[in-house]
C-alpha positions in Angstrom: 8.6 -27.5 -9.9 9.4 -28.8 -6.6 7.8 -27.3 -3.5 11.2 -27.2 -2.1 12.3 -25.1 -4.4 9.1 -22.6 -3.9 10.1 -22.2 -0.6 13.8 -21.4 -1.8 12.9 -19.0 -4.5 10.6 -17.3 -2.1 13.0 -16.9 0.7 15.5 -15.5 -1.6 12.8 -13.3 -3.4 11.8 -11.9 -0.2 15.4 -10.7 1.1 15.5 -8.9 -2.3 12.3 -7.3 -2.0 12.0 -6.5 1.8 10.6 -2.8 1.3 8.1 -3.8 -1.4 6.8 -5.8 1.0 7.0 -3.7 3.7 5.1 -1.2 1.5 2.6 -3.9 0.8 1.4 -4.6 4.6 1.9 -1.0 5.1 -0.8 -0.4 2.8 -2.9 -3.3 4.1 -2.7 -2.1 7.7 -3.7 1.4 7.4 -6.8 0.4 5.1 -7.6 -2.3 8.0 -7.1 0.5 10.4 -9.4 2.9 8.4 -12.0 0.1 8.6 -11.5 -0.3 12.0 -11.8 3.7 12.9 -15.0 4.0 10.4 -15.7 7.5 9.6 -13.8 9.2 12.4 -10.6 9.3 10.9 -12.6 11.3 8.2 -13.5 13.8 10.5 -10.3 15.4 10.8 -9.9 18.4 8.4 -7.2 16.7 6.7 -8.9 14.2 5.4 -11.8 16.5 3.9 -10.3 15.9 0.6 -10.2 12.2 0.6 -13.9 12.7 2.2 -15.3 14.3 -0.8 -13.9 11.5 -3.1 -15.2 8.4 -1.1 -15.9 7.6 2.4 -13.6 6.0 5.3 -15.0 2.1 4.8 -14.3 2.5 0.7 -11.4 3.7 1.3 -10.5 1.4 3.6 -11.5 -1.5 1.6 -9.7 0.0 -1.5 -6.3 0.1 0.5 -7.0 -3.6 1.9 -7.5 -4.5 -2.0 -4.0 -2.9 -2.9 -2.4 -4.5 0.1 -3.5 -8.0 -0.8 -3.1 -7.7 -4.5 0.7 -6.3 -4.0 1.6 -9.3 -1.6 -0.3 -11.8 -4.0 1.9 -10.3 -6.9 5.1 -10.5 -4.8 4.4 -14.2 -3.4 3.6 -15.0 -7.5 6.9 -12.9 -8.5 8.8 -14.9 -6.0 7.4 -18.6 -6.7 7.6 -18.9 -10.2 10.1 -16.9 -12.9 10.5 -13.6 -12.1 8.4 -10.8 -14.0 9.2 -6.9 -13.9 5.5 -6.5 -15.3 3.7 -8.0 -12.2 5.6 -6.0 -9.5 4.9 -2.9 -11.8 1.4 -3.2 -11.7 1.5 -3.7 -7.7 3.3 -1.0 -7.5 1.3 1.1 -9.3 -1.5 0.6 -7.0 0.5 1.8 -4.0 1.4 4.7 -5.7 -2.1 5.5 -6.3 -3.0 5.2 -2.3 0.2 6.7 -0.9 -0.2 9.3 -3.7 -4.3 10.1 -2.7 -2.8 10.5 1.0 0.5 13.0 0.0 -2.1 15.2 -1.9 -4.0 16.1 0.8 -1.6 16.7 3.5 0.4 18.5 1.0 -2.6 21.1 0.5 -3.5 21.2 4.1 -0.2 21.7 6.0 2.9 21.2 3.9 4.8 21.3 8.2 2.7 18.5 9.0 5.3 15.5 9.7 3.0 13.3 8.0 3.5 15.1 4.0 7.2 13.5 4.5 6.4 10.3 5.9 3.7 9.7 3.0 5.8 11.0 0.5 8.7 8.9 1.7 6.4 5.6 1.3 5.3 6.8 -2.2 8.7 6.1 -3.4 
């Protein structure tokens, strides 16, 4: 295949899919940002939950994982012939972390502006 028509495929693949990729670097920034923060944004009692299960540089490097692997799979998606099956199982990875972050503000404080916001992304 011609790299010109890469570069076409993609462009139009990524006016198609703007959110996923949003969702994809929105993932990928707030595990960079946990890694940046270390521990401390594990100190809040919000995050006591997601404490418990793994601490603030795994879960940081988990979300930067996701984040890479759903922009990988949308760049792939894009560049060659479409498949349902590769943006599926990107997606199913950012559910997982918007999901593990909706779970605990839900049980902490439903009023907290955050529950909507994360459960906004998880769609």
């Amino acid at each position: 295949m011609p790299l010109s028509r890469v570069f076409m495929r993609q462009n139009y693949s990524f006016r198609e899919r703007v959110f996923e990729w949003g969702m994809s670097l929105g993932v990928l920034v707030w595990g960079l940002l946990v890694l940046y923060s270390g521990d401390s944004l594990f100190d809040r009692d919000y995050y006591i939950l997601l404490h418990s299960v793994m601490d603030g540089y795994k879960w940081g490097i988990a979300a930067v994982t996701v984040g890479v692997l759903r922009l990988l799979f949308l760049g792939i998606n894009g560049a060659w012939r479409p498949s349902a099956h590769i943006r599926a199982v990107g997606g199913i990875f950012g559910v997982t972390v918007w999901g593990s972050l909706l779970i605990p503000s839900l049980l902490y404080d439903i009023s907290n502006p955050t529950a909507a916001i994360y459960a906004t992304l998880l769609l």
